[in-house]
C-alpha positions in Angstrom: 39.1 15.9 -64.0 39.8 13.3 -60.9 41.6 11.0 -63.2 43.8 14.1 -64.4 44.4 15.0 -60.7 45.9 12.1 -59.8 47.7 11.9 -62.8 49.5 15.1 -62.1 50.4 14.3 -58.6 51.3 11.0 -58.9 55.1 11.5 -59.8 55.4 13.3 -56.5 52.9 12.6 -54.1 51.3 9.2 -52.9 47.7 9.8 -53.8 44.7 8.3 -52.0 41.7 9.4 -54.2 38.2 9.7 -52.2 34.9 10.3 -54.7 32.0 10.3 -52.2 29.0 9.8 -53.9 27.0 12.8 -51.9 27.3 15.8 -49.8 27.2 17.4 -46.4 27.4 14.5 -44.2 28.3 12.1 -47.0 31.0 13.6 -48.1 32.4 14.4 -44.5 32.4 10.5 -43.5 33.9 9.1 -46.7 36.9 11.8 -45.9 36.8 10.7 -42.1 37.1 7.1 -43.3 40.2 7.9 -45.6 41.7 10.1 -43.3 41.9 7.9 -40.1 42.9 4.7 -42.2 46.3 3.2 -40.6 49.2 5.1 -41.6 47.4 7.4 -43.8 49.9 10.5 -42.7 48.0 13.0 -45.4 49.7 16.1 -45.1 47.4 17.9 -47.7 44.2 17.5 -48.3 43.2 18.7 -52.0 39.3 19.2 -52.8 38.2 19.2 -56.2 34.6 20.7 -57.4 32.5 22.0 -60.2 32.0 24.7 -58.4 32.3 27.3 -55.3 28.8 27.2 -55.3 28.8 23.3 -55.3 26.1 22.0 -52.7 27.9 21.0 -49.1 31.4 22.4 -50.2 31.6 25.1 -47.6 30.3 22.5 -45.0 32.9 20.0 -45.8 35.7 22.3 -45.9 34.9 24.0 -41.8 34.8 20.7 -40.9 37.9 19.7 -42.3 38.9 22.6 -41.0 37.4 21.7 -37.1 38.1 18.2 -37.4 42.0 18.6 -38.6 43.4 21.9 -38.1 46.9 21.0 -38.8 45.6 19.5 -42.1 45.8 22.2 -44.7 43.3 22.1 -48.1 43.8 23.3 -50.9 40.9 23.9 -53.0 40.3 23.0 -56.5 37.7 24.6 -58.8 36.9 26.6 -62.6 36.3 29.7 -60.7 37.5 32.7 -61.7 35.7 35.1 -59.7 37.9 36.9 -57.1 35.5 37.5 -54.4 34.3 33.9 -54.2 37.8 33.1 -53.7 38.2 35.6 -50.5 35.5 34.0 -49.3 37.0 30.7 -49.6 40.4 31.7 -48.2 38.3 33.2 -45.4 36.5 30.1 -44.5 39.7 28.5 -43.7 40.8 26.7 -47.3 44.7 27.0 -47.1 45.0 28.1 -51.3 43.4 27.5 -54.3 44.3 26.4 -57.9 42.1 27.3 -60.7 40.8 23.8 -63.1 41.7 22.7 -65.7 45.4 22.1 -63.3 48.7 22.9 -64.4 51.7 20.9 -63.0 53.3 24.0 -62.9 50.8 25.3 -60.5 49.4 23.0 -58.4 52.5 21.0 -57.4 54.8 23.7 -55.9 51.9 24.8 -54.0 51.4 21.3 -52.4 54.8 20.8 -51.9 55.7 24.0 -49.9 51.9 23.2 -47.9 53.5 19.6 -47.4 56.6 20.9 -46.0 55.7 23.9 -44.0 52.7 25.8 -43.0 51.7 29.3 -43.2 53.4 31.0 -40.2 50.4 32.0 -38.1 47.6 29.4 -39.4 44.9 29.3 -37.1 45.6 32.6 -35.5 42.3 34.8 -35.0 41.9 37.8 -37.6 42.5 40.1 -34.7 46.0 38.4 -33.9 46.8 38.2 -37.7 46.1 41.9 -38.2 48.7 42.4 -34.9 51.4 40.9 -36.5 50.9 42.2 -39.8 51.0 45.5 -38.4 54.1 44.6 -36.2 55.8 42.5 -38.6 59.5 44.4 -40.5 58.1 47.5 -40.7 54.6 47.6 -41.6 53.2 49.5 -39.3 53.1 52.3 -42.3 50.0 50.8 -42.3 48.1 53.1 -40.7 44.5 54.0 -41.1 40.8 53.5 -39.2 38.8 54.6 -42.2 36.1 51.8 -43.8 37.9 52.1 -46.9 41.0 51.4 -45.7 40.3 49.0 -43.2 38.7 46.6 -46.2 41.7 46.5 -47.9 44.0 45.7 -45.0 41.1 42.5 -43.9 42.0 41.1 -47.7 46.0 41.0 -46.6 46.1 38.2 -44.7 43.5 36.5 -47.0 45.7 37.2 -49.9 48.8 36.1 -48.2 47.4 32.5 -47.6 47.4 31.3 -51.2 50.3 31.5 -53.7 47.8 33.0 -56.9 49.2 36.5 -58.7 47.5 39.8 -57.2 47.4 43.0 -59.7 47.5 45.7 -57.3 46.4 48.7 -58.2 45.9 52.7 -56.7 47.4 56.4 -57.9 50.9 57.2 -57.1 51.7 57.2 -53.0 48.6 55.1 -52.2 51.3 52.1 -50.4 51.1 49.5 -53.5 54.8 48.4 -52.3 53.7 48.0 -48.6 50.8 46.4 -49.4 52.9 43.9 -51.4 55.6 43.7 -49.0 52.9 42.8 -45.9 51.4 39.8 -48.3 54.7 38.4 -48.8 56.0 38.6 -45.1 52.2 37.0 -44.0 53.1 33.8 -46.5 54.9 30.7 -46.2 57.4 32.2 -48.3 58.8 35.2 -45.7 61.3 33.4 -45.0 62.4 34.1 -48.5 63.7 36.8 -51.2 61.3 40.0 -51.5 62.5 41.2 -54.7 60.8 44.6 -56.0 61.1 46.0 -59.5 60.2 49.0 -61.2 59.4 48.3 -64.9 59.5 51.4 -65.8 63.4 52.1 -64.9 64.3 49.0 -66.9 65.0 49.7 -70.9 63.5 47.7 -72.8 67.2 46.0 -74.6 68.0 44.8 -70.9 64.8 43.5 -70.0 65.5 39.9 -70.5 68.7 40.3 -69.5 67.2 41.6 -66.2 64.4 39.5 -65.5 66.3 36.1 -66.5 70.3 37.0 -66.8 73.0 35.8 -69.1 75.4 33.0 -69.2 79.1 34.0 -70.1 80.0 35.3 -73.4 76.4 35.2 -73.8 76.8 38.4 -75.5 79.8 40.8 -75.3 81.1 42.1 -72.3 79.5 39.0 -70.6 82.3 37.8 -69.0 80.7 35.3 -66.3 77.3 33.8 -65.1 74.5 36.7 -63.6 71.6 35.4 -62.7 68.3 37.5 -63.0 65.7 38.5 -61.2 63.8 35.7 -61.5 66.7 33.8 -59.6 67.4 36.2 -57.1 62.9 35.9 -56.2 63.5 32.0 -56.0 61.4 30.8 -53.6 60.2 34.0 -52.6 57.9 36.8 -53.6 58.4 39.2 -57.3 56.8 42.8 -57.1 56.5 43.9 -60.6 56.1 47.6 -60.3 54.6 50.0 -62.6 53.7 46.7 -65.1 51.9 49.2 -67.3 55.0 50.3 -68.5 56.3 47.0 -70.2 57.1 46.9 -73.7 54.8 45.1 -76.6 57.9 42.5 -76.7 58.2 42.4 -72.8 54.7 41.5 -72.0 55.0 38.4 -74.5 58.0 37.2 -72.5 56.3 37.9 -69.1 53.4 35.5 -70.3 55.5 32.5 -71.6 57.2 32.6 -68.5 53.7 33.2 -66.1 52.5 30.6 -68.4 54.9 28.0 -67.6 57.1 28.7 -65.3 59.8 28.1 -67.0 62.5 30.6 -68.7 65.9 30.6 -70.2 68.8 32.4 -69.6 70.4 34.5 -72.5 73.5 32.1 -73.6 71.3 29.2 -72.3 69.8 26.4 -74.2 68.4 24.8 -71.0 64.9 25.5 -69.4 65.1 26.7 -65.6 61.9 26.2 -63.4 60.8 28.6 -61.0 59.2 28.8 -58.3 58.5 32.4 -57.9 55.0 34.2 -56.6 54.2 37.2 -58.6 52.5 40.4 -57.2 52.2 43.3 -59.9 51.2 47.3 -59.3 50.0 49.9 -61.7 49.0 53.2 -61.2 46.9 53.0 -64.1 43.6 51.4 -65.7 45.1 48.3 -67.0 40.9 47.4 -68.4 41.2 50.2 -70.4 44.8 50.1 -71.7 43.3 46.7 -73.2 40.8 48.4 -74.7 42.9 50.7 -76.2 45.3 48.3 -77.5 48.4 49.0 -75.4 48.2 46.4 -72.8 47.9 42.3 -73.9 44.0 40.7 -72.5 45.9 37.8 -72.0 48.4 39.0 -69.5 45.8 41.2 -68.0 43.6 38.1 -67.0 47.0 36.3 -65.8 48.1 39.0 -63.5 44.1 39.6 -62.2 43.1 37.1 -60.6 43.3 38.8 -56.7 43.1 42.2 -57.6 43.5 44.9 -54.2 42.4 48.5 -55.1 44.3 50.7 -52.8 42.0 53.9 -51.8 43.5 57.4 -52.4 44.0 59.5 -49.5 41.5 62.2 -50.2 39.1 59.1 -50.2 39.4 58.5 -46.5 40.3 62.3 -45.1 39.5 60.2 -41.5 43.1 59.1 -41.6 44.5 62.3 -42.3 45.1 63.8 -38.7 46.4 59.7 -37.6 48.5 59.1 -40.3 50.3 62.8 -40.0 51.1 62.2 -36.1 52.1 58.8 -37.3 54.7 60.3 -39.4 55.3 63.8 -37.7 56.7 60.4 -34.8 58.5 58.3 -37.5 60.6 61.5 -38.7 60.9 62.7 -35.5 62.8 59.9 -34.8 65.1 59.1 -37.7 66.0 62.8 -37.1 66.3 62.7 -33.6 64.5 65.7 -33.0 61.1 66.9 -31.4 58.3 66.2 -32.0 56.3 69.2 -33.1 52.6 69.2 -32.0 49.9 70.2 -35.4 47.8 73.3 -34.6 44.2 73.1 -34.8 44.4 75.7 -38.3 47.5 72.7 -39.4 45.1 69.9 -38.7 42.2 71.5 -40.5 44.7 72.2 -43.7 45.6 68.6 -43.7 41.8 66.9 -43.7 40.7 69.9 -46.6 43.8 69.4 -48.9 42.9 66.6 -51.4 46.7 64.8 -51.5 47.3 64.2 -54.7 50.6 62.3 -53.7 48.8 60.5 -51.6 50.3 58.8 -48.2 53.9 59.7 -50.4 52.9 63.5 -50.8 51.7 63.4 -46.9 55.0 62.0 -45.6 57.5 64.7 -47.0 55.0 67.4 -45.8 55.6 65.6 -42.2 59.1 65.4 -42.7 59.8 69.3 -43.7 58.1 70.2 -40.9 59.8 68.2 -38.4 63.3 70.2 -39.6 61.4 73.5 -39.5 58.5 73.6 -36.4 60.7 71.1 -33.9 62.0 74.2 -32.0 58.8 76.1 -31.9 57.5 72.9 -30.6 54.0 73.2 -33.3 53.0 73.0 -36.5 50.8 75.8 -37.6 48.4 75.8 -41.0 51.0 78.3 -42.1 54.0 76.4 -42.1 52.6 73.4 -44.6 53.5 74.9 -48.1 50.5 73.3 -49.7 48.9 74.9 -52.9 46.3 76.8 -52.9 43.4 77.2 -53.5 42.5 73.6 -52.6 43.9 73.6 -49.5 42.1 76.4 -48.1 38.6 75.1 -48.9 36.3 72.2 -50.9 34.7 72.4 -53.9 31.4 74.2 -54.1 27.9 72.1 -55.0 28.5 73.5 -58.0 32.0 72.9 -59.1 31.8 69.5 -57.9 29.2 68.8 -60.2 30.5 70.5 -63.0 33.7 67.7 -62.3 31.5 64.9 -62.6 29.2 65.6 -65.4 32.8 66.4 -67.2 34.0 63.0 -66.2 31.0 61.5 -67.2 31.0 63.4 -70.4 34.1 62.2 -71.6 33.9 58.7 -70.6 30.5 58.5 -72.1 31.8 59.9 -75.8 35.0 57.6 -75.3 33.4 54.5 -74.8 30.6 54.9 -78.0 33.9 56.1 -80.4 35.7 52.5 -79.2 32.3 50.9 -80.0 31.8 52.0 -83.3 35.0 52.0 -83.8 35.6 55.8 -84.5 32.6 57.1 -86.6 31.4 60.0 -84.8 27.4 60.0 -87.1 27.1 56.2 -86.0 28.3 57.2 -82.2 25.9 60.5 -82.1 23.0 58.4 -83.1 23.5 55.7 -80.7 23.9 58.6 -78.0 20.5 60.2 -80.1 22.1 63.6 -80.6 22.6 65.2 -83.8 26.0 65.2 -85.0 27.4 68.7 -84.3 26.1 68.6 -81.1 28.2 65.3 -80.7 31.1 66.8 -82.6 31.0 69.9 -80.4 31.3 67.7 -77.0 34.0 65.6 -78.4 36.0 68.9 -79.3 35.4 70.3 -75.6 37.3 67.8 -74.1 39.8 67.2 -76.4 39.4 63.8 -78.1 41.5 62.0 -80.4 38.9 60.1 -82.4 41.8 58.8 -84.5 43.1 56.8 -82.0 39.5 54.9 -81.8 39.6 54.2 -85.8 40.3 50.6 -86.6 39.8 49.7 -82.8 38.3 46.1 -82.0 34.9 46.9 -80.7 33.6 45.4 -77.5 31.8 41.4 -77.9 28.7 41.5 -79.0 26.2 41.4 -76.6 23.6 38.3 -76.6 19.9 38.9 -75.2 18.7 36.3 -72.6 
């Protein structure tokens, strides 16, 4: 794998390979003894192990870190595990690039590390979270609960390596902001932030949109457009709503994640990219491969840092902060008041379960900016929210009754996909008799068709 390294770098980079022989110590001093030669000027240094887990890996790479904190590395390594990574990227490595290497990959990402570090390298987590917060904007980010305060400590984190995140989270949970803060936190901020909604693009233009057309490429074409791809050069792609591709789309998306490389309609030559790709979905992406309607291939491409945004009713803490946030932010942009929220408002806000999310939240702040800002407060009374959920939670009861429901479903849905549709195999493997079985999957409603002539899940080997 060493020799294939160098290999890869050699057309661009002068190489000086060290193999030490141990770990821990051993490994540190045959890396000292490289690095302080004459004129070495190493601008990257690029590890390459088995492993995360590798014996005396974390060791070397804080002391790299302590001994040259200018010295960014870049870490090499089969791992596909996400957390490990974060772990990694928290210990101080500068990215990561998943073995067997690609060209395509690994030397972009050396090249921009080569060139130009990470605005902020070295700053403390407190001082990063500051500016990520201050930084264009993103101070939507707003929020104290756990939940939410794990998701914003994997930003910066995220930010410091150039491998695709699949975000994820319902509808008005901040996917774009989230996306937007990773992007402004990189090396490539100075840079195009180009977002794109999938689903608003039909499915005739989408190569035509993502790549764009020489002249008389087709008719009407009557000069040059680049694409989207062009326009992100250097910068940072948000593929929105990546659910909603096309059969046909999705193949072109994974030649081009694949490679890099694309071709403009009209075009016989290959362009290179250098794009980083961030994708959102609202939905289960793991299940839409199970169902057929998503490619498993693309899935693992776009998951390798995946960020699950929580919904709002998930963190109700945030509730009264985030509405004075925004009751301030509309206040402003109107130039009005700022209305106060009652006690009987505030307690309406934290009971209502949001599902807009943060979106949802916002226009009730904003309507009632217009309306309270002469009465000087917002009372329960003036936030049209629908009832009965608004006025009180769930009983014991009914919020049992949802789970066992959820549970129900989920558990018929997954033993129709395993055997593949045959409700007398699927009610003996859930040891209930077959009407019983039949009567569940009729009270909630389930297409067994759709599980017929499904690929069932591996087989699964005992130790």
């Amino acid at each position: 794998m060493a020799c294939r390294l160098e290999e890869i770098l050699a057309p661009s980079f002068a190489v000086t390979p060290v193999r030490p022989a141990g770990n821990g110590a051993e490994a540190a001093a045959a890396v000292a003894a490289a690095l302080e030669r004459p004129r070495a000027g190493a601008a990257v240094a690029l590890v390459a192990a088995p492993s995360c887990r590798q014996p005396g890996l974390g060791e070397l790479l804080e002391w790299l870190r302590r001994r040259w904190p200018a010295l960014p590395a870049v870490l090499a390594t089969p791992t596909d595990d996400a957390d490990e990574v974060l772990a990694l990227l928290a210990a101080g490595v500068a990215d990561f690039v998943a073995l067997p290497p690609r060209p395509v990959d690994l030397v972009p990402r050396l090249r921009r590390l080569a060139g130009d570090l990470s605005p902020g390298a070295g700053d403390d987590s407190a001082e990063v979270a500051r500016r990520l917060k201050a930084r264009l904007g993103l101070r939507q980010l707003v929020g104290e609960s756990p939940a939410f305060v794990a998701v914003i400590e994997k930003i910066p984190l995220l930010a410091r390596c150039d491998a695709t995140v699949l975000i994820d989270g319902e509808t008005g949970t901040g996917k774009e902001v989230c996306a937007r803060a990773i992007h402004y936190l990189s090396d490539r901020s100075s840079k195009p932030f180009v977002p794109v909604n999938c689903g608003a693009i039909p499915v005739e233009l989408l190569e035509n949109e993502f790549f764009g057309h020489r002249r008389a490429a087709y008719t009407g074409a009557a000069g040059d457009q680049e694409g989207l791809i062009a326009s992100a050069e250097g910068g940072t792609l948000l593929l929105d709503e990546i659910d909603c591709l096309s059969a046909a789309a999705q193949v072109k998306l994974l030649r081009f994640l694949q490679d890099k490389e694309y071709r403009q309609l009209g075009s016989t030559r290959a362009r290179s990219a250098d794009v980083r790709l961030i994708a959102a979905t609202n939905a289960d992406l793991g299940r839409l491969v199970e169902e057929g309607r998503f490619r498993a291939d693309l899935y693992y491409r776009l998951n390798v840092l995946p960020l699950t945004l929580p919904p709002l009713r998930r963190r109700r803490e945030d509730v009264p902060l985030l509405a004075r946030h925004l009751l301030a932010r509309y206040a402003s942009e109107h130039r009005s008041a700022c209305p106060a929220l009652s006690p009987g408002a505030l307690s309406r806000l934290v009971l209502y379960p949001w599902p807009g999310n943060v979106r949802e939240l916002g226009h009730a702040m904003e309507r009632a900016v217009l309306l309270c800002a002469e009465s000087g407060q917002v009372r329960a009374e003036d936030l049209p929210l629908s009832e009965p959920e608004a006025r009180r939670p769930p009983t014991f009861q009914q919020a049992k009754r949802r789970v066992v429901a959820r549970f129900e479903r989920s558990y018929i849905e997954d033993l129709l996909l395993a055997h593949r549709g045959n409700i007398s195999q699927a009610a003996r493997a859930a040891a209930k008799n077959r009407r019983a079985f039949f009567e569940l999957i009729r009270k909630h409603s389930i297409d067994v068709g759709r599980f017929r002539g499904a690929p069932g899940p591996p087989p699964q080997h005992g130790a």
